[in-house]
N, C-alpha and C positions, 0 to 999 in steps of 0.2 A: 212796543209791539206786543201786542196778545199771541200766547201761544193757544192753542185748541187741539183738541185728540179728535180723529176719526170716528164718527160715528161707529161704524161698522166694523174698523179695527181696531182700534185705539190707537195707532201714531199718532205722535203730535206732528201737528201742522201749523203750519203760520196761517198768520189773519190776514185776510184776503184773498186764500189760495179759493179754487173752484173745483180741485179735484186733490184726491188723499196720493201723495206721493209712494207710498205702499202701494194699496190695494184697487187705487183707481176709481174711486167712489164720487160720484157726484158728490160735493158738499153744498148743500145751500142756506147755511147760518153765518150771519157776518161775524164779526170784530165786536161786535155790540151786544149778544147775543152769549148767557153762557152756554159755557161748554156742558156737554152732558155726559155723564159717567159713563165710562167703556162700559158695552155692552153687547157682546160679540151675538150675530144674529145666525141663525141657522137657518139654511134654505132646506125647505120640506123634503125631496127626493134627491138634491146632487150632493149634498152632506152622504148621506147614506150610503151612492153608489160609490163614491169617493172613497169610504171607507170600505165597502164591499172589494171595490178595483183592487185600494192596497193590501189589502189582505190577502187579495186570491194572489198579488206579484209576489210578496213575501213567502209564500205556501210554494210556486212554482218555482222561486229562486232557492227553494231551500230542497228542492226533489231533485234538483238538479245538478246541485254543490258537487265541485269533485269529494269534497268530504262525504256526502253519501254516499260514493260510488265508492271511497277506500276503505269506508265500513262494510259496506256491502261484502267486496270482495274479499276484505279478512276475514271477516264471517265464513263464507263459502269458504275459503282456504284452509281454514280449523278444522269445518265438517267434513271436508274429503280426510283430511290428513286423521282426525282422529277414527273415520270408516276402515281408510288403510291399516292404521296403528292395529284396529279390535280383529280385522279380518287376518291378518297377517299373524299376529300372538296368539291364535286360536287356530294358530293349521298343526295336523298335530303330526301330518308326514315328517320322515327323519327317522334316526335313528332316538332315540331313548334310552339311557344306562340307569337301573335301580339298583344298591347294595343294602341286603339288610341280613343279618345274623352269617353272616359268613357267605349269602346267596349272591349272587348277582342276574340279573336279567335284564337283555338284551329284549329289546322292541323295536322292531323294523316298521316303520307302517310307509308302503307306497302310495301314490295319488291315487292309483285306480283303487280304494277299497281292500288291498288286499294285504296282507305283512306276515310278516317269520320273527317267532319268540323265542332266543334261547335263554334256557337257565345255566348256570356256573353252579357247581360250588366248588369251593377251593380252586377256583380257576379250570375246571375239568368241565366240560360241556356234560350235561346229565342230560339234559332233554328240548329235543327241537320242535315246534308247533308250528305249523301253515296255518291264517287266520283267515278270516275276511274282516271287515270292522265298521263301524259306521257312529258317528256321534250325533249325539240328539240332545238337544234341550238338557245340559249338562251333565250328558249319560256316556259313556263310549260301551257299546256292545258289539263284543269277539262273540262268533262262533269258527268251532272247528272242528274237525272232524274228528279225533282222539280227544282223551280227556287232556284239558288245557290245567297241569297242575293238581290244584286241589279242589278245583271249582266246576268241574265241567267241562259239556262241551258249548255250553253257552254262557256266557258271563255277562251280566251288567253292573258296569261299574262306574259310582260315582264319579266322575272326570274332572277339574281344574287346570286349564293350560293361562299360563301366567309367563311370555315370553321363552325362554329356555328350558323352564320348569312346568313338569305335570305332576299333579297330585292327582294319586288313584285313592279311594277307600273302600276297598272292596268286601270287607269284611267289620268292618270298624278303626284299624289300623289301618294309616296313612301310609303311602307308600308314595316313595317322592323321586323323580325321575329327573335324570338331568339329558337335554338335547346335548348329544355330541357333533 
């Protein structure tokens, strides 16, 4: 018994069949007859959309995945959490304590814009200041109505708030503030 391959597929098929056990193909070469080399045949336009179809199923199963939806959403979840993280470590309400050469200085700043500065030294209150305050694009600027120290009645000073800690440089020396 002669074995033969599908024209159109290549399965081997038995001699005498009339149709490819695969793919369904009319055969009509006998037993008598050789076989001819696989030679897979491409139809002009349903190859193509075949491949079109599956591509576009794979493309929509993949937009769909809950794995996209759990990236998605950890994404978003980082970007709020790290919005809150910057907004939050950059409020500069609270209290404030600096010590430097024996001084100390209190810094009240309230939400509305407004705060009370006292200075120490050796523990004795020397001088009390009413502000108003505002931070800007790395700056914090007091004005007040008496002179505020040795600066004025308006200061602009370099700002860094870094969770607990603010760094002033107001003059070129750092002045480092701890949130109470």
């Amino acid at each position: 018994m002669a074995i033969n391959f599908c024209p159109r597929c290549g399965s081997k098929i038995s001699a005498g069949a009339k149709f490819c056990g695969t793919c369904g193909s009319p055969l009509q070469q006998t037993s008598n007859q050789p076989s001819q080399a696989y030679s897979p045949q491409a139809t002009s336009t349903s190859t193509g959309a075949q491949v079109a179809s599956a591509t576009s199923a794979v493309t929509t199963a993949a937009t769909k995945s809950p794995l996209t939806w759990v990236i998605v959403a950890v994404v978003a979840v980082v970007a709020i959490g790290a919005g809150w993280f910057f907004f939050f470590n950059n409020d500069i309400t609270g209290t404030w304590v600096a010590e430097e050469s024996g001084t100390t200085v209190e810094a009240v700043f309230d939400q509305g814009g407004t705060g009370t500065m006292t200075l120490y030294d050796a523990g004795k209150s020397t001088e009390n200041v009413d502000f108003t305050y505002e931070m800007n694009d790395g700056y914090l600027l007091i004005q007040t109505k008496t002179t505020l120290y040795k600066f004025g009645r308006t200061v602009r000073v370099p700002c860094e708030i870094h969770g607990n800690t603010m760094i002033w440089d107001p003059d070129g020396d750092n002045v480092t503030f701890t949130r109470q």
